[in-house]
VOBA-1610 file (N, C-alpha, C; in pm, whole numbers, padded with zeros to 5 digits, always signed):
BEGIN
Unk-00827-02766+01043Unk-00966-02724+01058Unk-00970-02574+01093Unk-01061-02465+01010Unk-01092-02350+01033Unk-01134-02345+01182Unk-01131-02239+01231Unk-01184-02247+01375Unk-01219-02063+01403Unk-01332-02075+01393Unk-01381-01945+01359Unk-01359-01790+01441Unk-01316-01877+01630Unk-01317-01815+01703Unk-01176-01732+01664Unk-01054-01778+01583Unk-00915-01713+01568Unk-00957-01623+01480Unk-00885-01537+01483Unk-00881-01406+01369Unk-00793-01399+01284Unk-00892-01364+01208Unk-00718-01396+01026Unk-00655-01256+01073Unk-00553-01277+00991Unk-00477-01147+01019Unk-00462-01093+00865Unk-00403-01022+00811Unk-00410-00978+00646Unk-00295-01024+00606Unk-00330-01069+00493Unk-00186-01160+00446Unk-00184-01096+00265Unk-00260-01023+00248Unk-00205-00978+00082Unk-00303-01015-00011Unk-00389-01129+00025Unk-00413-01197-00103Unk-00592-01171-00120Unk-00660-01104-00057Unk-00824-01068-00057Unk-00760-00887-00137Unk-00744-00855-00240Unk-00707-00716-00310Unk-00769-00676-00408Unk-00869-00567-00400Unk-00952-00525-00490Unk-00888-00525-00654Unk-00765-00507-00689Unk-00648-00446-00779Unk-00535-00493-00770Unk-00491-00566-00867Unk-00345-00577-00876Unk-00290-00542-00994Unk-00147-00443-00945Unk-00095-00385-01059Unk+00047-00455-01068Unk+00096-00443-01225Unk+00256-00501-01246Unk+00323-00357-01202Unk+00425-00340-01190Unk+00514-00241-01178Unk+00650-00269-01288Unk+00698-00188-01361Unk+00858-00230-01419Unk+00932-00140-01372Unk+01048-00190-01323Unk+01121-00075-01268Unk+01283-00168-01291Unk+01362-00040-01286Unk+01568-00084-01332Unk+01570-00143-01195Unk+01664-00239-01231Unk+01726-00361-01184Unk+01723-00320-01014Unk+01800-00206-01015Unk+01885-00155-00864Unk+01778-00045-00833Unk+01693-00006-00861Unk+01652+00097-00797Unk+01493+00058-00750Unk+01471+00079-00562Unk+01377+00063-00508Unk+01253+00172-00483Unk+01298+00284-00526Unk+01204+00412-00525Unk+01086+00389-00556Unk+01045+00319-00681Unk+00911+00353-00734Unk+00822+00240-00658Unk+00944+00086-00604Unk+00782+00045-00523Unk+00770+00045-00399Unk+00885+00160-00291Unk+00894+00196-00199Unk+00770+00295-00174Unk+00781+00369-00277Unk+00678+00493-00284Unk+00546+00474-00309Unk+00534+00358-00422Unk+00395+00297-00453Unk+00337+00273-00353Unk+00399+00194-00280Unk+00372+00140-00121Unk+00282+00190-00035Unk+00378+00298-00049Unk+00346+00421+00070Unk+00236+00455+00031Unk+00171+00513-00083Unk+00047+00561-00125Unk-00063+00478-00134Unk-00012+00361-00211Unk-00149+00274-00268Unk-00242+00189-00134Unk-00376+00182-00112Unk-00433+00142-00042Unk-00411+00025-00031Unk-00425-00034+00135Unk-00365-00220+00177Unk-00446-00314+00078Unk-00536-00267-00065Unk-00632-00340-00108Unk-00617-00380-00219Unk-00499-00259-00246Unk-00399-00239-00380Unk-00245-00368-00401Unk-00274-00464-00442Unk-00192-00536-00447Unk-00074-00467-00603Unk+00077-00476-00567Unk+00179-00419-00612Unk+00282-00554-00678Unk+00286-00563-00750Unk+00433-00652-00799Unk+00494-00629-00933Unk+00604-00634-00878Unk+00695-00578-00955Unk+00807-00667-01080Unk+00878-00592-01161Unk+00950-00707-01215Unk+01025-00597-01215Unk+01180-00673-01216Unk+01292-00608-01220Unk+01365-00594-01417Unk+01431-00469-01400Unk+01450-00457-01589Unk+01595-00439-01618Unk+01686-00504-01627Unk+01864-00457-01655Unk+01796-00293-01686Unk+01933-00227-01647Unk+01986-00107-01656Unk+02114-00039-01651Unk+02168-00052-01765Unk+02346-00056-01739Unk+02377+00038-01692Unk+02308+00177-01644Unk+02314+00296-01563Unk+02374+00284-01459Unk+02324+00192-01342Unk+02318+00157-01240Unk+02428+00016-01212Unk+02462+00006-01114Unk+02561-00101-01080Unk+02483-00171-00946Unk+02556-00226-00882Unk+02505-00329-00802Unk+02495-00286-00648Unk+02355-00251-00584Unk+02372-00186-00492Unk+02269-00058-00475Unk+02220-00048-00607Unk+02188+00081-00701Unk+02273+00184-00696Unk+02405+00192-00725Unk+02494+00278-00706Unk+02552+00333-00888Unk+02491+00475-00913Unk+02502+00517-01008Unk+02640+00610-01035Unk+02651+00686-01171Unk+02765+00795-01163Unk+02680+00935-01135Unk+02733+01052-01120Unk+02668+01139-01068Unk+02531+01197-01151Unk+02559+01164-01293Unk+02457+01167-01387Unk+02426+01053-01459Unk+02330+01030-01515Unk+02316+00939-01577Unk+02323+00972-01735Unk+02410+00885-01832Unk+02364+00937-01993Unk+02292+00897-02014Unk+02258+00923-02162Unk+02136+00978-02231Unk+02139+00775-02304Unk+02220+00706-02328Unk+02233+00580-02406Unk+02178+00439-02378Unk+02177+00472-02190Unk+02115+00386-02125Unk+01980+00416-02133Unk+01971+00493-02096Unk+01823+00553-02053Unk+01714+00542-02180Unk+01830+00549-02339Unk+01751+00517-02464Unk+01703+00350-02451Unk+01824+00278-02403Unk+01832+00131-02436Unk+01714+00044-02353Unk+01652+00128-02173Unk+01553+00084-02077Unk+01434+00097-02156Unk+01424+00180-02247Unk+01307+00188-02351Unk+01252+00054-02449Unk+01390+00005-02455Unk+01408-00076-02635Unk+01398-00193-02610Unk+01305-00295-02676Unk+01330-00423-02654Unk+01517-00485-02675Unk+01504-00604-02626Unk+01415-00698-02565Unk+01344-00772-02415Unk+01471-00635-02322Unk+01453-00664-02202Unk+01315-00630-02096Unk+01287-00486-02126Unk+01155-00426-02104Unk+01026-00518-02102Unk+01036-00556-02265Unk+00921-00654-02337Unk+00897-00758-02266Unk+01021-00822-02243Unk+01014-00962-02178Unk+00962-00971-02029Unk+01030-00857-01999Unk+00936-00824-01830Unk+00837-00815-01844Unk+00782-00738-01928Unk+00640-00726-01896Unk+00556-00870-01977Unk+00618-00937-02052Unk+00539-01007-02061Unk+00538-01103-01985Unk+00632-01166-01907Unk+00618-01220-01769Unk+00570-01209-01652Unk+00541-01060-01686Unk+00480-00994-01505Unk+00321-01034-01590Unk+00297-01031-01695Unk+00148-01001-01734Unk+00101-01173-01703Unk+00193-01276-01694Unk+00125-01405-01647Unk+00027-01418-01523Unk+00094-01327-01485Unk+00010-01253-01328Unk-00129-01248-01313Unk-00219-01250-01235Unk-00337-01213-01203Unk-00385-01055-01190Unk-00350-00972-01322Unk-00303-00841-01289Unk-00405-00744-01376Unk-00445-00631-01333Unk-00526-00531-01375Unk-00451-00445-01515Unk-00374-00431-01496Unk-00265-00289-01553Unk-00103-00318-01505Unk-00057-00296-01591Unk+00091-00218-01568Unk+00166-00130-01579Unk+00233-00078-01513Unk+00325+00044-01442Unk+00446+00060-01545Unk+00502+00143-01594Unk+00628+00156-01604Unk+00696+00302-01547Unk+00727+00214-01462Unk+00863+00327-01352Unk+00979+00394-01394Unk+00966+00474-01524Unk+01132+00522-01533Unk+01055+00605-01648Unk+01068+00718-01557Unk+01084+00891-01583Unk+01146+00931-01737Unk+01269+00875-01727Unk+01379+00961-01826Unk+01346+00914-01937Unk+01340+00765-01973Unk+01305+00768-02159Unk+01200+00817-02205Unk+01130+00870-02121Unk+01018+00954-02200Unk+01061+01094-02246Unk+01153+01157-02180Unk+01248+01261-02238Unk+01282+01236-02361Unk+01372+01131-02369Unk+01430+01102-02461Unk+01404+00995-02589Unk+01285+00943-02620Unk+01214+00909-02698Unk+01133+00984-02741Unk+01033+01080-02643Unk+00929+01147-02710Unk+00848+01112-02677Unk+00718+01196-02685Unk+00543+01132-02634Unk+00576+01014-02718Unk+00560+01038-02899Unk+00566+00994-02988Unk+00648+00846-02960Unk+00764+00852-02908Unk+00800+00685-02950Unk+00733+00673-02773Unk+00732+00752-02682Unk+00627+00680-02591Unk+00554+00612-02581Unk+00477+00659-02666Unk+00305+00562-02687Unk+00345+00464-02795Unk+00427+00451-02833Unk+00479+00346-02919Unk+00519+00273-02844Unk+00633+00263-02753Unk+00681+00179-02637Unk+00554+00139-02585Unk+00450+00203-02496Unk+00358+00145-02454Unk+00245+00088-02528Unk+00193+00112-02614Unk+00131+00018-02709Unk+00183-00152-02745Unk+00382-00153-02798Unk+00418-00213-02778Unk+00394-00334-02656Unk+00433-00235-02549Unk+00454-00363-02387Unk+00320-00399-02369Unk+00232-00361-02419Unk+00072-00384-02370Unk+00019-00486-02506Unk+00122-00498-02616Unk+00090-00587-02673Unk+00148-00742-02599Unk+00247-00738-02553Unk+00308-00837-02466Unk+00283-00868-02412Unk+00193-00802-02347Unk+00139-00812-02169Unk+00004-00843-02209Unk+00003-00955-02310Unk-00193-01029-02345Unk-00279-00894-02372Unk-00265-00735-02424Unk-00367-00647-02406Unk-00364-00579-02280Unk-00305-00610-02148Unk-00347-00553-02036Unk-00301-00426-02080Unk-00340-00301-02003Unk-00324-00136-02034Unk-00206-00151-01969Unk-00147-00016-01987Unk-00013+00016-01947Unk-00002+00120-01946Unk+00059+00229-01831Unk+00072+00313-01844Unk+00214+00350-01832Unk+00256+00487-01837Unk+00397+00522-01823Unk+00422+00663-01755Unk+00533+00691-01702Unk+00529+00804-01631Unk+00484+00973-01716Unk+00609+00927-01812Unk+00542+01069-01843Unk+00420+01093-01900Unk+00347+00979-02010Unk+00188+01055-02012Unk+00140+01049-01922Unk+00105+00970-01840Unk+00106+00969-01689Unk+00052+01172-01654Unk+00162+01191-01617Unk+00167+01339-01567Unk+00127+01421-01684Unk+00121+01445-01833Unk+00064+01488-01885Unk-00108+01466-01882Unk-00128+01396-01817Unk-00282+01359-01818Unk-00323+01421-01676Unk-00248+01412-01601Unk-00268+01472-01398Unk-00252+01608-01507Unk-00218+01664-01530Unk-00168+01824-01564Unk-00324+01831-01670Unk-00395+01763-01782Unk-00465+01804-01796Unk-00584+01813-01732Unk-00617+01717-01625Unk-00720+01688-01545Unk-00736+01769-01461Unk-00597+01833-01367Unk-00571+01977-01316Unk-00632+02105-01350Unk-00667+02112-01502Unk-00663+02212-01556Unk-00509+02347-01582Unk-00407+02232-01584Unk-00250+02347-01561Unk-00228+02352-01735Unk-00201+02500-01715Unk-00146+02526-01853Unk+00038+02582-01857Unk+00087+02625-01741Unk+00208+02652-01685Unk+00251+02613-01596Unk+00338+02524-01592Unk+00445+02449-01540Unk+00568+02476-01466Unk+00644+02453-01342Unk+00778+02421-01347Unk+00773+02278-01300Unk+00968+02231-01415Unk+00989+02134-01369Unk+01088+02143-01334Unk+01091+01993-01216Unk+01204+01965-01098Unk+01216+01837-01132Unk+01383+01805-01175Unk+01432+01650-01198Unk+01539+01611-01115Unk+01551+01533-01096Unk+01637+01464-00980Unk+01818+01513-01025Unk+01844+01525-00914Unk+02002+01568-00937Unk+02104+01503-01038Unk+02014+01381-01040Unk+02164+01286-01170Unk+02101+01272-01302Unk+01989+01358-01359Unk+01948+01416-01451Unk+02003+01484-01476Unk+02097+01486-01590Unk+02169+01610-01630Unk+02131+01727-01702Unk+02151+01858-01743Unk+02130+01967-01841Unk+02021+01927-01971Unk+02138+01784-02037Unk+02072+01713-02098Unk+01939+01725-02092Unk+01975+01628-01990Unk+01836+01516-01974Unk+01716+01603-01935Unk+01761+01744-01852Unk+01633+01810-01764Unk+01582+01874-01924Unk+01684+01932-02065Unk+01608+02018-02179Unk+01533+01954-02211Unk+01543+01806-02228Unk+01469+01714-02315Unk+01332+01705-02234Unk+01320+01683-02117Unk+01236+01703-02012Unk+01138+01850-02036Unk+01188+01987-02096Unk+01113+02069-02102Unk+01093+02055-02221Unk+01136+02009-02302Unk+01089+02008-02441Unk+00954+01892-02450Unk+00949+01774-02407Unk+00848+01652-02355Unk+00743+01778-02339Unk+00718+01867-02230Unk+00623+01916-02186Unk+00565+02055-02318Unk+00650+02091-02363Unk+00686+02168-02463Unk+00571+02158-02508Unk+00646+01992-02597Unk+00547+01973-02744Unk+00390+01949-02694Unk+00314+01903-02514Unk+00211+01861-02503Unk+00184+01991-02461Unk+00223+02081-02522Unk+00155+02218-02471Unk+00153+02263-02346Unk+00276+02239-02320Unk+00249+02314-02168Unk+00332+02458-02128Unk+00337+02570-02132Unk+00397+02643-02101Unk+00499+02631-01976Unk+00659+02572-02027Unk+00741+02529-01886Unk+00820+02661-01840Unk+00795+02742-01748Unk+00829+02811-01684Unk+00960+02822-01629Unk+01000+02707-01610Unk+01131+02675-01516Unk+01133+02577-01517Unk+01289+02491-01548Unk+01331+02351-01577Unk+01480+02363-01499Unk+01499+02255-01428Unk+01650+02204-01350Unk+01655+02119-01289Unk+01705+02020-01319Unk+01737+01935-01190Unk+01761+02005-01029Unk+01720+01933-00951Unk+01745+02017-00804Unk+01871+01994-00728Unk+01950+02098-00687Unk+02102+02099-00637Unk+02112+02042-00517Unk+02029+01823-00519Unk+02098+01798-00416Unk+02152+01705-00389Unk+02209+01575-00312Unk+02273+01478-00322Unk+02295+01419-00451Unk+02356+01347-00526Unk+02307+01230-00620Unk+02279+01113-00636Unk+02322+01112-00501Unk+02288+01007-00443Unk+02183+00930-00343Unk+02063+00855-00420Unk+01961+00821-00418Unk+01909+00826-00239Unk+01963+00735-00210Unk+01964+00740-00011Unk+02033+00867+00023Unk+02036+00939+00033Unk+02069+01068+00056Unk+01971+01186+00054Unk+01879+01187+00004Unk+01762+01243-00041Unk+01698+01256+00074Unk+01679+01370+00137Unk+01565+01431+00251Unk+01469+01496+00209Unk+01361+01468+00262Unk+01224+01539+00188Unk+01251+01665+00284Unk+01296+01698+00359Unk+01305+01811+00397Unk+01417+01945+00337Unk+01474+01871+00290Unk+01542+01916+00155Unk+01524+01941+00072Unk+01418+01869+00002Unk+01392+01873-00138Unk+01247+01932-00077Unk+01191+01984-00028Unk+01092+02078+00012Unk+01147+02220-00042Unk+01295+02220+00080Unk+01309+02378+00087Unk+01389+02429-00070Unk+01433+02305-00168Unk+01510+02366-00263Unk+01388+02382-00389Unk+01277+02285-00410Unk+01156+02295-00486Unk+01098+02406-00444Unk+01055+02429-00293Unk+01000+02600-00259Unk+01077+02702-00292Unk+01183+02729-00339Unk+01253+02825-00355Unk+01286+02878-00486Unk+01267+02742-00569Unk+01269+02771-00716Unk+01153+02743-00798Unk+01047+02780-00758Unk+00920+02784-00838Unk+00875+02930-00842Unk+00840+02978-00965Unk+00850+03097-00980Unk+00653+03122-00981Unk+00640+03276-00925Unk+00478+03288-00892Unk+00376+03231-01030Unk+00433+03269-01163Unk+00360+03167-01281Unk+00348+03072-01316Unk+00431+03011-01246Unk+00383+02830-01255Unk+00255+02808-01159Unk+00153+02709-01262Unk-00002+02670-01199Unk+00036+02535-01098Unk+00165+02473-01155Unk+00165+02331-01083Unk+00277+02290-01096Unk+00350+02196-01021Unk+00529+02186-01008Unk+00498+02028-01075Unk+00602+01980-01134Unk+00620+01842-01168Unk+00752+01859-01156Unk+00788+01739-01039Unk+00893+01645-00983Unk+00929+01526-01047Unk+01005+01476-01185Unk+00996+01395-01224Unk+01103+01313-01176Unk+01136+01184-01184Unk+01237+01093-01178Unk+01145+00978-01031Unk+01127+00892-01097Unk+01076+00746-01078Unk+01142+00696-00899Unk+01263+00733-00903Unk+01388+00659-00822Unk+01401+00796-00712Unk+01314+00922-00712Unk+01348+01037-00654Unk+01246+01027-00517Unk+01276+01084-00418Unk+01234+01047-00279Unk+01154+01133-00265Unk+00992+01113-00310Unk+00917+01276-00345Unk+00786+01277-00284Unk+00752+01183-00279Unk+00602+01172-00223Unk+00576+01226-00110Unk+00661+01214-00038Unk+00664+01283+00131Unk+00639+01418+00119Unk+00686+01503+00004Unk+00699+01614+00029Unk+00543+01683-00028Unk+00477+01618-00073Unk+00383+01659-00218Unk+00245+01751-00099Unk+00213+01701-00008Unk+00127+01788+00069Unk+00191+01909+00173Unk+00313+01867+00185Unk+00359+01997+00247Unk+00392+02106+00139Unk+00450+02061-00002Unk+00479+02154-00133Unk+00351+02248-00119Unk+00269+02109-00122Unk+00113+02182-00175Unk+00021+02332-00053Unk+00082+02254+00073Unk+00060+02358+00119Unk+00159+02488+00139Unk+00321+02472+00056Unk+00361+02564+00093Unk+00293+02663-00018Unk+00302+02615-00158Unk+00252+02686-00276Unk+00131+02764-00299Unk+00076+02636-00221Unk-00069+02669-00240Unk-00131+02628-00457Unk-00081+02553-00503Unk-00077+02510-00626Unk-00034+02346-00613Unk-00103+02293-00703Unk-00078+02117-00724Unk+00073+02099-00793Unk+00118+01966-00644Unk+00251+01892-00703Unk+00266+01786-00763Unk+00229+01718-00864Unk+00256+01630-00944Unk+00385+01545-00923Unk+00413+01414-00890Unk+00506+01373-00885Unk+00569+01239-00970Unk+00655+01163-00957Unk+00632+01090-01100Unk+00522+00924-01055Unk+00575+00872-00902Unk+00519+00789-00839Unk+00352+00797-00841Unk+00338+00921-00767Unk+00250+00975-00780Unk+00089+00980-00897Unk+00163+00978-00992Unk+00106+01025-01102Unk+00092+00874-01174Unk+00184+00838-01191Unk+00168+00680-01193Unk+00050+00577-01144Unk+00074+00546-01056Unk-00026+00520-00919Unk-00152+00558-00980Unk-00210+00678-01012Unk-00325+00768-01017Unk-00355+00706-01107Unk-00276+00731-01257Unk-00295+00662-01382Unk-00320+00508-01440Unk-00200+00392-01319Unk-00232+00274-01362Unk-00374+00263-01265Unk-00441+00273-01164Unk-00547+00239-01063Unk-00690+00312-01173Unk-00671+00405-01263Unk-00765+00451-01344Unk-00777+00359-01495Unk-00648+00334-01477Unk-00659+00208-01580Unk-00713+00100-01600Unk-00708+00038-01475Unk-00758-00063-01403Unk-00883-00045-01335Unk-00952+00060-01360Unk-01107+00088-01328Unk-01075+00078-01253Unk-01047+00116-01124Unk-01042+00121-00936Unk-01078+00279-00947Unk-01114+00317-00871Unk-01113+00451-00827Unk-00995+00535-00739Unk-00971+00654-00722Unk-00881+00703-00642Unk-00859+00805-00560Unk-00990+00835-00530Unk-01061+00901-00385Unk-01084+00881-00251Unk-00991+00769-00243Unk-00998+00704-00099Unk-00819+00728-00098Unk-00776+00772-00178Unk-00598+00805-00113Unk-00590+00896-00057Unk-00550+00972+00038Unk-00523+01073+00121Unk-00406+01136+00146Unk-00363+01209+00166Unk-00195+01277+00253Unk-00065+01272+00135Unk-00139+01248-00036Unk-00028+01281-00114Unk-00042+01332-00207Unk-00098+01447-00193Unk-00198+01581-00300Unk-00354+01549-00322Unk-00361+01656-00418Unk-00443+01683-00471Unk-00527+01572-00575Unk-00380+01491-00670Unk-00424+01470-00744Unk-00533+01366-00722Unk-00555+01289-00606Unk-00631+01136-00615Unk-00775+01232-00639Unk-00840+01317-00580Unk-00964+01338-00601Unk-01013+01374-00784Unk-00921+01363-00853Unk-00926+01404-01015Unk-00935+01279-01092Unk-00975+01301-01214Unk-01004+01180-01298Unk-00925+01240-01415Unk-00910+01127-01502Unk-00851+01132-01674Unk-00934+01183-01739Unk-00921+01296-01822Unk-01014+01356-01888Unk-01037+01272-02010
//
């Protein structure tokens, strides 16, 4: 018997929004970070995606190649996640991983996501990198630097300026940042002082890409060191699937700029 005088306590399940998330097997970043940002109203679940990158533990090599990162793209494993997470009671879905958008292209991008959103019954889908091409046009940024996580290689960071390249963005400065490679290792106080140091005065706005990178913490102190919007990949995500899902995103606070902006 209810008994009116006790007080519920919050248990998850009264949530304006619920989003899928896809994210590699071993790596907890993107719904550590989701977490952290998305409002207690914002319900989060996730499905896990093989990633032969990664080993057990999430313990990677110091870079990641370019073969895996093609294959997290390619059916049939991706597909199948998401069409399992889409059984869900769910608004939109997420896809958490930065790098095959390098390396596919906008072009097989929106192909991949068209794809998973055919799987997923129609639900929308978004992905990181249009994702941040859309925060960057809503911004109004026409010049760029980008910052990719340390086990992004040379590779992986050209393909990364070339991505921004072709959507017109003038990239100013492209590198992975010189620090751990290892994922738990990552201090936002670190990756403050090495992002402040290598953004050059013509960049309008920094993008921090990599899904699995420990970034959100830093995005209002960036912002106030710069004084210019930090785009991040979590970040931008978040912004994009909650706009997807018709929610609004003016009630987020303390992780930039971007929540007060809309999709143009």
């Amino acid at each position: 018997m209810n008994d009116p005088a006790v007080g519920w306590r919050p248990d998850g399940w009264d949530v304006r929004v619920r989003l899928g998330v896809l994210v590699p097997e071993g790596d907890v970043g993107p719904e550590s970070e989701l977490r952290a940002m998305a409002p207690a109203d914002v319900g989060l679940h996730a499905a896990r995606v093989p990633f032969r990158a990664m080993r057990p533990g999430g313990v990677m090599d110091r870079t990641i190649p370019l073969a895996p990162v093609r294959d997290f793209a390619a059916p049939p494993h991706v597909d199948e996640a998401a069409a399992r997470l889409a059984n869900a009671p769910l608004a939109a879905l997420a896809y958490a991983f930065t790098s095959s958008a390098y390396v596919i292209g906008a072009q097989g991008e929106a192909e991949m996501i068209a794809r998973l959103s055919a799987r997923a019954n129609g639900l929308p889908v978004v992905a990181t990198g249009a994702a941040t091409v859309d925060a960057l046009r809503a911004a109004d940024v026409a010049a760029v630097c980008l910052i990719d996580p340390p086990w992004f290689g040379t590779a992986l960071n050209d393909l990364g300026r070339a991505y921004y390249e072709a959507a017109g963005f003038d990239v100013r400065f492209a590198a992975p940042c010189a620090l751990s490679s290892d994922q738990t290792l990552i201090r936002p106080g670190d990756l403050h002082d090495w992002v402040a140091g290598h953004v050059p005065d013509e960049a309008e706005a920094v993008v921090i890409g990599g899904n699995g990178l420990r970034a959100v913490g830093v995005i209002e102190a960036l912002e106030a060191t710069l004084g210019r919007p930090v785009f991040t990949a979590n970040q931008v995500l978040l912004w994009s699937a909650l706009h997807a899902a018709g929610a609004h995103t003016g009630d987020i606070t303390g992780y930039g700029r971007l929540f007060a902006l809309s999709p143009r």
